[in-house]
DRENKEDO-43813 format. One record per residue (C-alpha): residue in one letter; x, y, z; residue number from 1. Coordinates in steps of 0.001 Angstrom, whole numbers, plus 500000, padded with zeros to 6 digits. Each point is the difference from the previous one (the first is absolute). Layout:
{'a'; {X; Y; Z}; NUM} ...
***
This chain:
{'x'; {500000; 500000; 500000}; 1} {'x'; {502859; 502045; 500988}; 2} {'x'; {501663; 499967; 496350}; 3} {'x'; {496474; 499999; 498346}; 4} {'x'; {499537; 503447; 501396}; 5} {'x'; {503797; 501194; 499122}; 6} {'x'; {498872; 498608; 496241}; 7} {'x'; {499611; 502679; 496917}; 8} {'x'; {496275; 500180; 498992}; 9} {'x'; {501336; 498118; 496652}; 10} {'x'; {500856; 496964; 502391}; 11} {'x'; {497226; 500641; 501935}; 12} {'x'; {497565; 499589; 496976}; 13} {'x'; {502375; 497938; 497989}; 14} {'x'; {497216; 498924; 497361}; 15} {'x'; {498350; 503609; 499336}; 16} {'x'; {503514; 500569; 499188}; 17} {'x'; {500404; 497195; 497573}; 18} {'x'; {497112; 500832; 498156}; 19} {'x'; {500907; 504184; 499820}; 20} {'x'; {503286; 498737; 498469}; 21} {'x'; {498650; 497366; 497552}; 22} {'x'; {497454; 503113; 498567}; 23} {'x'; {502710; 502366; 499964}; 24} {'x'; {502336; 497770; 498141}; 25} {'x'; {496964; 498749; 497629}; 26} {'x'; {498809; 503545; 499705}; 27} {'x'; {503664; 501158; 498828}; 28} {'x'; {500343; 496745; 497690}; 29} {'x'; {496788; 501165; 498533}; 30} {'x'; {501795; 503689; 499897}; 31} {'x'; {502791; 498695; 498015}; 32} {'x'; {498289; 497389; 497633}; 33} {'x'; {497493; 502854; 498778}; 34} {'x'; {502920; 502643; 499558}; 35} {'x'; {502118; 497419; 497981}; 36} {'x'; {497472; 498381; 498369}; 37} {'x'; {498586; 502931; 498544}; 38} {'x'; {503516; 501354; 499107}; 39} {'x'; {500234; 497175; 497475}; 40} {'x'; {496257; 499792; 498817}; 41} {'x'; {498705; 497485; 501630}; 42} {'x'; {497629; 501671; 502099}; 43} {'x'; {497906; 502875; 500295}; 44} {'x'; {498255; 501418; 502672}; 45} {'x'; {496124; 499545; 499614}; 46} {'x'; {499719; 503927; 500794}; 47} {'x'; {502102; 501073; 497356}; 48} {'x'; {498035; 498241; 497312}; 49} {'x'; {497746; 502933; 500893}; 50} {'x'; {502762; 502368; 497843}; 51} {'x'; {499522; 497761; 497155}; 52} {'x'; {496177; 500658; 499846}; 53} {'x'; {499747; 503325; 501388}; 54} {'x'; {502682; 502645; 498842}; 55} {'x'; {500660; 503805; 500137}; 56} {'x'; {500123; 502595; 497409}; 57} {'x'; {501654; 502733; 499508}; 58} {'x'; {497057; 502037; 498102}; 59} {'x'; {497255; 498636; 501637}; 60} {'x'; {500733; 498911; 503557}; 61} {'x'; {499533; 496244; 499546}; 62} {'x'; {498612; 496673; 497742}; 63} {'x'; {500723; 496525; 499066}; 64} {'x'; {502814; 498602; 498169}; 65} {'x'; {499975; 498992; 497198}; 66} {'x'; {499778; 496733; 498015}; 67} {'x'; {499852; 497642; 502768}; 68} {'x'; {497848; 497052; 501836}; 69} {'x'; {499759; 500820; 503626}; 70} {'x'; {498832; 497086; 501442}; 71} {'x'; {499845; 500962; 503872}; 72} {'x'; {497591; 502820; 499744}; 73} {'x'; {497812; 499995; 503602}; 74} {'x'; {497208; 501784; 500957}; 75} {'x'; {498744; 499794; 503809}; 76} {'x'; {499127; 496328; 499536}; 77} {'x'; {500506; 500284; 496281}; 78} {'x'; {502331; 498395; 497978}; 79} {'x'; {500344; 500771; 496483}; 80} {'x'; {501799; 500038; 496684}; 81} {'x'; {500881; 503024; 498370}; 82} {'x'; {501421; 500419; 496301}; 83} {'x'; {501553; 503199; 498641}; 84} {'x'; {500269; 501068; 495892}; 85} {'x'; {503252; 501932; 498886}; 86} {'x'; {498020; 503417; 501520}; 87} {'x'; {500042; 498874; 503342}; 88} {'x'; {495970; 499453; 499833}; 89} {'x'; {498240; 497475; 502066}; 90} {'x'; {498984; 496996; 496505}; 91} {'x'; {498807; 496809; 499248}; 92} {'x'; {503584; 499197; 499174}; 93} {'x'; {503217; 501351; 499513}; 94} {'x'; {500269; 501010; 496949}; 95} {'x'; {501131; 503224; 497879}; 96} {'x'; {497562; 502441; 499431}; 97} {'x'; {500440; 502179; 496587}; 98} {'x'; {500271; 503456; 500389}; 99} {'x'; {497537; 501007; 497147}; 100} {'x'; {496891; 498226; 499359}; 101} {'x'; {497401; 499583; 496911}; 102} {'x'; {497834; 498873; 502490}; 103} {'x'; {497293; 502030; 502267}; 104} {'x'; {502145; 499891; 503068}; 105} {'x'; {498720; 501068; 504034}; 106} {'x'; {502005; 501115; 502632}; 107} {'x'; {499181; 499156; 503661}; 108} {'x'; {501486; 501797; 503088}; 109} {'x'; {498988; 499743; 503538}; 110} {'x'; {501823; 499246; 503437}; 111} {'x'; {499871; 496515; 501333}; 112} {'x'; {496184; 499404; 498969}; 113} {'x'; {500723; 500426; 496317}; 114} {'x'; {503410; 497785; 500527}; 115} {'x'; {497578; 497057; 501828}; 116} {'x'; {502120; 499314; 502851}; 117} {'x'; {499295; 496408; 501094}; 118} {'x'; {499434; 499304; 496372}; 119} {'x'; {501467; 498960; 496879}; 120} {'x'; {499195; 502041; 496588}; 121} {'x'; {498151; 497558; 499163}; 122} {'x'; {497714; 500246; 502625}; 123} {'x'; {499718; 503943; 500237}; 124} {'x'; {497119; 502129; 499007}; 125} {'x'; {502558; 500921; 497440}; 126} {'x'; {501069; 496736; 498512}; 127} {'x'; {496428; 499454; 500002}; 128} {'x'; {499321; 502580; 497663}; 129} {'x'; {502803; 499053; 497884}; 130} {'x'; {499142; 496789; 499172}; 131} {'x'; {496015; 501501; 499262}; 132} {'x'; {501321; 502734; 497823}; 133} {'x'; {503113; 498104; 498298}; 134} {'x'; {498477; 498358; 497759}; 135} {'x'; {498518; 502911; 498404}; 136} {'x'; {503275; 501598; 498985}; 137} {'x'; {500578; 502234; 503375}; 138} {'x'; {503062; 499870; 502023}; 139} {'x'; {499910; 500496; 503771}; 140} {'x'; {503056; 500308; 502225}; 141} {'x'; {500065; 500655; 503735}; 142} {'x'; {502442; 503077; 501067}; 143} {'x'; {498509; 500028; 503606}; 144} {'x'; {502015; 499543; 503327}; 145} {'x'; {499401; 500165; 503155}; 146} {'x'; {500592; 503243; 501816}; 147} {'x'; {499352; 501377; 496947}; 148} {'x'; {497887; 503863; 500102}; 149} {'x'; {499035; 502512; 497392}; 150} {'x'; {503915; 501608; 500474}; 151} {'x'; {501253; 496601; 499300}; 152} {'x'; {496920; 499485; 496654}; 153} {'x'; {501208; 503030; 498343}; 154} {'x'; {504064; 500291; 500507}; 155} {'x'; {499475; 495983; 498930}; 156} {'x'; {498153; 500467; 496405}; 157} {'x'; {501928; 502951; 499266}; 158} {'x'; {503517; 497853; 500289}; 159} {'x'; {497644; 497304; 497657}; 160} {'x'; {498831; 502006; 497810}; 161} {'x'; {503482; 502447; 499386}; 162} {'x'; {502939; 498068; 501211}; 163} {'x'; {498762; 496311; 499427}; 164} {'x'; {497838; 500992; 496676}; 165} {'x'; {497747; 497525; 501287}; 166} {'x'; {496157; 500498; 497510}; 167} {'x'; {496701; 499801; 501703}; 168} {'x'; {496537; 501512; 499076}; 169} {'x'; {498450; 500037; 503498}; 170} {'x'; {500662; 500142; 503369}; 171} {'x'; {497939; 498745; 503055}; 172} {'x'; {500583; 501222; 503172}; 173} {'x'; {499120; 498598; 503325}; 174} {'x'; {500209; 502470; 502327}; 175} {'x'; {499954; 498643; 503511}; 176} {'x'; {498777; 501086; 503511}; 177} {'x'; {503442; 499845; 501552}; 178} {'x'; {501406; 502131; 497005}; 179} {'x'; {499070; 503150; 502107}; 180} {'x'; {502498; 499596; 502449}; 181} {'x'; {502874; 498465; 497926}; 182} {'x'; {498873; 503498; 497884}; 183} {'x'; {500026; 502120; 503391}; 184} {'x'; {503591; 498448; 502026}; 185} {'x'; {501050; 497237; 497728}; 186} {'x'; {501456; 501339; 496695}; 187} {'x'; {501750; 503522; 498474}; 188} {'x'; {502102; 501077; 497213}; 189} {'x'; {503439; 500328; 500169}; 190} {'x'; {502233; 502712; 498324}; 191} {'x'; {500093; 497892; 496610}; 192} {'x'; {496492; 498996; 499939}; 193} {'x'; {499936; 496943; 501433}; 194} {'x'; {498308; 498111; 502877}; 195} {'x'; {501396; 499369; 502946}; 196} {'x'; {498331; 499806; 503820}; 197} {'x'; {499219; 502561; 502148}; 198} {'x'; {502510; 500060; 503164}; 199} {'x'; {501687; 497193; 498873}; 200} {'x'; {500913; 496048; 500856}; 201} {'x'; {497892; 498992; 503498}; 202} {'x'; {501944; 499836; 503019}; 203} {'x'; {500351; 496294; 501071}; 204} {'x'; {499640; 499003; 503384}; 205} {'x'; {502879; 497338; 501513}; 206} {'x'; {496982; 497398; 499922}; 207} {'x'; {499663; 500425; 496785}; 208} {'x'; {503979; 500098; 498747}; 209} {'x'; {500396; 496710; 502465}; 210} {'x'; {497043; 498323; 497811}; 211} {'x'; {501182; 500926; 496834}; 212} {'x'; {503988; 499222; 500862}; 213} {'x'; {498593; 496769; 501079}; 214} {'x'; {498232; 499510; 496898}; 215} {'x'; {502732; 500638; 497484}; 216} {'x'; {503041; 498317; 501915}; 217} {'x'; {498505; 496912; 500880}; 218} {'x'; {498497; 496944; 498509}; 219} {'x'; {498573; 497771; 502588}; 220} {'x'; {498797; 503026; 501968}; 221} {'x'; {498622; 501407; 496840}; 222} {'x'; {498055; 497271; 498741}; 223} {'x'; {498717; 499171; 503915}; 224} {'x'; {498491; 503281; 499850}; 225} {'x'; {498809; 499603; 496732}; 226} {'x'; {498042; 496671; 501439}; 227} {'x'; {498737; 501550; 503007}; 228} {'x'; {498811; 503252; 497835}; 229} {'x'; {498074; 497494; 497524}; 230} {'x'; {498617; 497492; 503278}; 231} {'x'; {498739; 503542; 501150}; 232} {'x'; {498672; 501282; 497191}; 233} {'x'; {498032; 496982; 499005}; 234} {'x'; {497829; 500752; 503639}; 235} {'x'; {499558; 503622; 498156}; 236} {'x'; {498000; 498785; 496878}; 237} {'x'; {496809; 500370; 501562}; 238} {'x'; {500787; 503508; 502415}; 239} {'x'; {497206; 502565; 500897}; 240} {'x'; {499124; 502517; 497068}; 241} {'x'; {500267; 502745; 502990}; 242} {'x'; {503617; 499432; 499636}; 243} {'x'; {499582; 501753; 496329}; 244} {'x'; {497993; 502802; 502015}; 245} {'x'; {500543; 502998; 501026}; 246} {'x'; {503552; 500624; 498248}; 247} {'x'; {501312; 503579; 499998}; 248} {'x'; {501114; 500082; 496466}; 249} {'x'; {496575; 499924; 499099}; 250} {'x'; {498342; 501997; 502529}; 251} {'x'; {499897; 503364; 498090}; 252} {'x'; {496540; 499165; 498753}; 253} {'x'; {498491; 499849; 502897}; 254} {'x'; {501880; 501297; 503283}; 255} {'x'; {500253; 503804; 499603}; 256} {'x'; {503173; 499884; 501771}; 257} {'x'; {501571; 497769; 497564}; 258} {'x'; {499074; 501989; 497013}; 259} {'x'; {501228; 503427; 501789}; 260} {'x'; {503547; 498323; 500766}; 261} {'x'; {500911; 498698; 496797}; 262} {'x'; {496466; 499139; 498014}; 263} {'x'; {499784; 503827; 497939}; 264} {'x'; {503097; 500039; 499457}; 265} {'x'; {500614; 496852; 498414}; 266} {'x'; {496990; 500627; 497737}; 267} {'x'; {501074; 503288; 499212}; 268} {'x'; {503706; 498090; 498987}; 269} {'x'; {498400; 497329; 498514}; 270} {'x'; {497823; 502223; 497867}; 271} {'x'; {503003; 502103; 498685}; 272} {'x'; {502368; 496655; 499617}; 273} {'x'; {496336; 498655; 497767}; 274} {'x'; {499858; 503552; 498078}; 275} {'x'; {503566; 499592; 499019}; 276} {'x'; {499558; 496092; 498506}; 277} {'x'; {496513; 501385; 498508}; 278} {'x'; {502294; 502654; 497827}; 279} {'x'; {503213; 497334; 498883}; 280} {'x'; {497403; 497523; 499385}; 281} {'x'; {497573; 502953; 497566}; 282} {'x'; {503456; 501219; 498224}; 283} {'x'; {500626; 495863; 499143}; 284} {'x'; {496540; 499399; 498764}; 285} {'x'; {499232; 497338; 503196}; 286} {'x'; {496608; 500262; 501396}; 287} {'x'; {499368; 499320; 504001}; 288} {'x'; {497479; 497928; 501902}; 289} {'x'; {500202; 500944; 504044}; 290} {'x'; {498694; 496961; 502028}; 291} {'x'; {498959; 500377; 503743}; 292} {'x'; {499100; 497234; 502743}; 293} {'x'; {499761; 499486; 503393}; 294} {'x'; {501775; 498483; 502905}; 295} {'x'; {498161; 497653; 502820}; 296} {'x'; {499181; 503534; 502049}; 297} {'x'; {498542; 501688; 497212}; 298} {'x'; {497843; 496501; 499641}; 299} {'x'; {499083; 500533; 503773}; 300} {'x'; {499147; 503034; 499742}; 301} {'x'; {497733; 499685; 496606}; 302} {'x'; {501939; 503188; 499141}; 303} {'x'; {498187; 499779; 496275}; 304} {'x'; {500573; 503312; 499669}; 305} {'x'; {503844; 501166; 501471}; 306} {'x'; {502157; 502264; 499723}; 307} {'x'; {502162; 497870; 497779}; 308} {'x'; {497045; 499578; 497770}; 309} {'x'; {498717; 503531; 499897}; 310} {'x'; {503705; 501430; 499653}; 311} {'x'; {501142; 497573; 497148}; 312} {'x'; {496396; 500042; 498120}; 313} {'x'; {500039; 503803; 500267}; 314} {'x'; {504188; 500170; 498199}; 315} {'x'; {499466; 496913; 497124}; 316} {'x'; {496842; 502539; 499255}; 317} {'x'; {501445; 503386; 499960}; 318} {'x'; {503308; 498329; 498248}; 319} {'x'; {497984; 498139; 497242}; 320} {'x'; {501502; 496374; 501373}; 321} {'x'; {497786; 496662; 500089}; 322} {'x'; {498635; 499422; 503496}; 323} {'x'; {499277; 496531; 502303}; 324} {'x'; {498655; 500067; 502744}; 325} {'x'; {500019; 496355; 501595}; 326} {'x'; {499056; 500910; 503869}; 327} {'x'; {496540; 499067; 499233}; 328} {'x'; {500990; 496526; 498843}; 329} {'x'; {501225; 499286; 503674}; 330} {'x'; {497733; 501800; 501671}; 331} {'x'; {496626; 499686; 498667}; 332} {'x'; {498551; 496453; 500030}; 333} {'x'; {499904; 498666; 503685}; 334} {'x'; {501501; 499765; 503384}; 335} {'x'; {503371; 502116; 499442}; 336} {'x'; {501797; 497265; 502941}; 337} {'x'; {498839; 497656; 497041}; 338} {'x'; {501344; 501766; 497523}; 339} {'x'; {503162; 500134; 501428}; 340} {'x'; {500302; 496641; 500649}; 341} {'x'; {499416; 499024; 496369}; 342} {'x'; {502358; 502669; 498540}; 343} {'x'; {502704; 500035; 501819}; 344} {'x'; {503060; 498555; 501494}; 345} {'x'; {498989; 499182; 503419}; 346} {'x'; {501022; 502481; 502808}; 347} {'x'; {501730; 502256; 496540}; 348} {'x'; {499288; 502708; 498078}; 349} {'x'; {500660; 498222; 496985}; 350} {'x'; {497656; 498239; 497402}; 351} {'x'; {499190; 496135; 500274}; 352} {'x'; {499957; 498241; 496740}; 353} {'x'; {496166; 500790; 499882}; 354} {'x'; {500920; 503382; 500434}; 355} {'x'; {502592; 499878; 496805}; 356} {'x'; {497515; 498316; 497842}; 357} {'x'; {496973; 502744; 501313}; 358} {'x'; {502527; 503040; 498789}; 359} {'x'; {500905; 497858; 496719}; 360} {'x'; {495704; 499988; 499576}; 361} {'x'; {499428; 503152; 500111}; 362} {'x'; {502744; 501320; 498053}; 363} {'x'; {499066; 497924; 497229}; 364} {'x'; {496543; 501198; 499830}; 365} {'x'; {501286; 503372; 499538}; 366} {'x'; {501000; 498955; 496523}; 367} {'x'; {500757; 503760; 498676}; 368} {'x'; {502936; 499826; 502459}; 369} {'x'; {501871; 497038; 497434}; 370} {'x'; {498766; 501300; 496727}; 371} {'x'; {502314; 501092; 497738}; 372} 
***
């Protein structure tokens, strides 16, 4: 007893000890193997396939690469395939896309609606319409990503349309609740024209470094977090819709505070970013369709009739553009919980495959929009 006491607290807890140094030793193993592995290209981090898919750009902030199959595309509980063409557009396929056209050919450009996260081309409200419109001579291609706002839809065609030389005859817009305050603290213009954020990269906090050092120097840590994220996220496939509820970024049309603190002015930025893609697009001979729908608190709210409806309806008039209004295809029709539920990604924001092939619908029916 006498020596037990005199003992270090290693020797007193002898097999705590053992197993601290095992996990340090595996845990620097694991360092090593990941660091020379990926030195000599045989591995890659899982979070750095990310900068394969998702790339920045020196005009316009941000897109996708080019050219490539990006196999390990997730979305909550999501996972999904994701091709790019040679313009760095979400396709069918990779494949190169010709700069001029003798075909009718429609541009799409949202944020991460229009681009379908959780969803392949193929399955998008876009590839949807592709496929119904393809065979009668008109091209579509899809030049939406997400974080994408009105800043981002002009600066975008413009490089297109007179640095690319990229020919299309008509442009449809998505303009998106949460583009109001990407428009109000998100975006600017630099001294050369081009977009770049406001106030720069986001401070990290040491959680977060520790997380992400852990996730692109290791490989058994890595994919164990990868496991435990997907065991997780498969409990998440049925969450509460109230956990797509009350989000800020799309409280400007109804909480007066919102709207006061960054809702009129990201209209009014929005508005002048639109007025300015109106013009390039008029001087190139490309005609504009402006496309509004809700999110799950606009639904909620049966806001047939808000401010991102009035405020849109009222520009595409007074600026001679095409205008959809899609709110009342959510809205109207039944219990708005119900609607919800069979629209969209439960507990997100984000469209459902019901909710891809509803837009597709609708967009269809307005045939003037694909007529050459």
């Amino acid at each position: 007893m006498k020596g037990h006491a005199g003992a270090t607290v290693f020797e007193r807890h002898p097999r705590t000890t053992l197993a601290v140094v095992v996990l340090l030793s595996l845990m620097v193993l694991d360092f090593l193997a990941a660091n020379v592995f990926a030195a000599i290209g045989w591995y890659t981090p899982p979070r750095k396939f990310e900068t394969y898919y998702r790339v920045s750009h020196p005009v316009y902030h941000h897109t996708l690469a080019s050219n490539i199959t990006y196999t390990k595309a997730q979305w909550g509980p999501i996972r999904y395939q994701v091709h790019t063409n040679s313009l760095g557009f979400k396709d069918s396929e990779v494949r190169q896309v010709p700069l001029e056209s003798d075909r009718y050919r429609v541009l799409f450009i949202g944020d991460s609606f229009t681009e379908a996260l959780g969803y392949s081309f193929d399955d998008s409200f876009v590839g949807i319409v592709s496929r119904h419109i393809g065979a009668k001579g008109i091209d579509v291609l899809n030049a939406a990503v997400t974080s994408y706002s009105p800043i981002i839809y002009y600066r975008k065609i413009k490089y297109l349309l007179q640095e690319v030389g990229l020919e299309f005859h008509h442009v449809v817009v998505l303009i998106d609740i949460s583009d109001v305050l990407d428009e109000a603290v998100g975006y600017r213009f630099n001294v050369d024209g081009n977009v770049v954020s406001v106030g720069g990269p986001r401070v990290e906090r040491f959680s977060e470094k520790f997380k992400k050092f852990l996730t692109e120097n290791t490989i058994l840590i890595s994919y164990a977090r990868t496991w435990v994220r997907g065991v997780r996220t498969g409990f998440e496939r049925h969450r509460s819709i109230d956990e797509s509820l009350d989000v800020y970024r799309a409280a400007w049309t109804y909480n007066p505070d919102a709207f006061s603190t960054y809702g009129k002015r990201g209209l009014q930025q929005a508005a002048l970013h639109m007025e300015k893609l109106k013009s390039l697009l008029d001087s190139n001979g490309v005609t504009l369709t402006v496309v509004v729908y809700p999110w799950p608190d606009q639904i909620i709210r049966r806001e047939v009739d808000s401010k991102q409806v009035i405020f849109w309806k009222d520009w595409a008039r007074q600026h001679q553009a095409e205008f959809v209004d899609l709110f009342p295809e959510f809205i109207n029709g039944g219990d708005p919980r119900r609607r919800i539920e069979n629209y969209f990604i439960s507990g997100d924001v984000h469209w459902n495959e019901k909710g891809h092939a509803l837009i597709a619908r609708r967009l269809l029916e307005r045939t003037a929009l694909f007529r050459p």
